[in-house]
N, C-alpha and C positions, 0 to 999 in steps of 0.2 A: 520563324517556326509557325504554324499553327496555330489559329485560336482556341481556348478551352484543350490544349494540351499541356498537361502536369509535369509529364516526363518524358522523358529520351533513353535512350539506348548509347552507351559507353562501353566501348568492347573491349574484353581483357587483354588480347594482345595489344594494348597502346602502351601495359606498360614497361615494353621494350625499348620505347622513345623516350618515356618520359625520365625511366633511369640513365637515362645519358647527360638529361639537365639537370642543373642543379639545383637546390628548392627555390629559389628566386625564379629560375626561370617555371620549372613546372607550376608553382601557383599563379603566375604571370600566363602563364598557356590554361591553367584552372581559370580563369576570372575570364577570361577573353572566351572561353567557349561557353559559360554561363552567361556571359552578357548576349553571345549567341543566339540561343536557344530561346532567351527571354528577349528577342526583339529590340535591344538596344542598340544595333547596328554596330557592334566594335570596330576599331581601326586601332593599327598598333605602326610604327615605326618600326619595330626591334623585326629584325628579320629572322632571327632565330625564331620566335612567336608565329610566325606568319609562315613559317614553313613548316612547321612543326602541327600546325592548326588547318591547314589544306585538306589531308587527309581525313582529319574528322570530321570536317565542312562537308567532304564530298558524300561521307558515309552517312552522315545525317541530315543529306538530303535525298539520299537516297530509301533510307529508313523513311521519310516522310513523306515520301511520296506511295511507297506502299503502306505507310499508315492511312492514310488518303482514301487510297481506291479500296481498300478493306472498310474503312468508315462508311465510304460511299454504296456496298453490296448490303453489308449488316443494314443501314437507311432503307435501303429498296425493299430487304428479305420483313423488317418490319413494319412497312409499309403495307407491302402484299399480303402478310399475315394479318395485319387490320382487317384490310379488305376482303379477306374470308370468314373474318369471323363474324363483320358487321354484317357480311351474305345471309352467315347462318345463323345468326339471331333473327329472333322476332319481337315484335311488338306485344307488348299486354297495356293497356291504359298509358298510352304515349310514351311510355318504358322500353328500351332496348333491353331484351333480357333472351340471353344464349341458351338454347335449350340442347341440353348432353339424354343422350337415349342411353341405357345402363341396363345388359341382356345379363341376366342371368341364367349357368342352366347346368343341373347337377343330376347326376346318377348312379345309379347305386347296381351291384350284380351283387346278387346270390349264390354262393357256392356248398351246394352239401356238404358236409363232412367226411362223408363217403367217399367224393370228387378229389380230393385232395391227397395229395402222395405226400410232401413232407410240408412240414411251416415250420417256423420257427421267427422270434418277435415279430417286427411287421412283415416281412415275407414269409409268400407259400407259393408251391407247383403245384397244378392239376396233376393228375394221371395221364390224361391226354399230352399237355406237358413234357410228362417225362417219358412217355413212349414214342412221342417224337426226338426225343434225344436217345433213347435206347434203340434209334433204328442207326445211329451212327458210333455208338460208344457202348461199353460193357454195362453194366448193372452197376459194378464194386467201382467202376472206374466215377461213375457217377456222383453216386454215394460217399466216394473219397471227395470229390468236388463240394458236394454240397457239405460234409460235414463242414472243409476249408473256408467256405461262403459263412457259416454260421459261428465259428471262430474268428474271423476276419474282424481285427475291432472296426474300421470304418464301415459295416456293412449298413448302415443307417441309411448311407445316401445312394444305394442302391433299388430301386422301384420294383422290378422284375425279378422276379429268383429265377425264371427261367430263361429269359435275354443275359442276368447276368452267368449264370450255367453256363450256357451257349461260350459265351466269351471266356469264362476260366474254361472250357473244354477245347476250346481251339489248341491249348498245348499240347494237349494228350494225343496219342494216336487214335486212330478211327479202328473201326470194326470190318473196314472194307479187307483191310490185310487177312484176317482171321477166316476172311468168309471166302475168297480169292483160296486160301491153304484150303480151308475144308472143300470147295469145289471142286480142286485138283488132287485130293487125297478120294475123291467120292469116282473122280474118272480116274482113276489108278497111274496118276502122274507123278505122286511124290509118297 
């Protein structure tokens, strides 16, 4: 096995083999694949032991070998990550010290009160807002919306009253229907 490796990998389907032995032999097959693992080079006469132990042999060298070339990537990844970091430090008084730039940047909008068509806790719609939804959907249809938005107990983790509008209004029908009848009731079609 491995230097400075602790453990191994033991796959549950073995113990489809091992209930076929009896405890003499399964501990006899336990001891042989820990002497294994720990580099004591086992040898066994019993042939039951050595058949029974093949299998694990092959899967735990096979497990080691991709513990290996993963040991050897994770090596290289922090290796390279050193070597970016040492890039991007600098020196102060013979000192290697990493210097982090930290942007901050906040803003704030105003909204009259006037501006505003409904709020309620932390969400609110402009006017503007809601007459871009009134070009697609009724008044009352809206308003049924928004109440449903302001009863909704999770509505905390919603940001937008009016993206989330938008989306409880996808159910509803549109306004296109109503306006399609009035067109064709205005040319004497229906």
């Amino acid at each position: 096995m491995a230097d400075n490796k602790k453990s191994f990998l033991l796959y549950c389907d073995l113990i489809h083999t091992v209930q076929k032995l009896s405890d003499d032999q399964a501990g006899k097959l336990f001891k042989h694949v820990l002497e294994y693992v720990n580099d004591l080079h086992p040898e066994t006469e019993d042939l039951l032991t050595q058949v029974c132990f093949e299998p694990i042999k092959q899967s735990l060298k096979r497990d080691l070998k991709k513990w290996t070339k993963q040991h050897e990537q994770r090596i290289a990844a922090g290796k390279k990550s050193a070597e970016v970091r040492k890039r991007n430090a600098t020196t102060v008084n013979d000192r290697s010290v990493s210097s982090t730039v930290s942007v901050s940047v906040s803003d704030s909008v105003t909204v009259n009160e006037k501006d505003i068509y409904r709020s309620f806790a932390h969400l609110s719609m402009s006017v503007s807002e809601f007459n871009k939804l009134e070009a697609d959907y009724e008044k009352k249809t809206i308003d049924s919306c928004l109440d449903s938005i302001e009863n909704f107990k999770n509505n905390k983790k919603y940001k937008s009253l009016y993206l989330t509008a938008k989306n409880w209004l996808k159910k509803e029908p549109k306004n296109e229907e109503d306006k399609l009848t009035q067109k064709a009731k205005r040319l004497g079609y229906a």
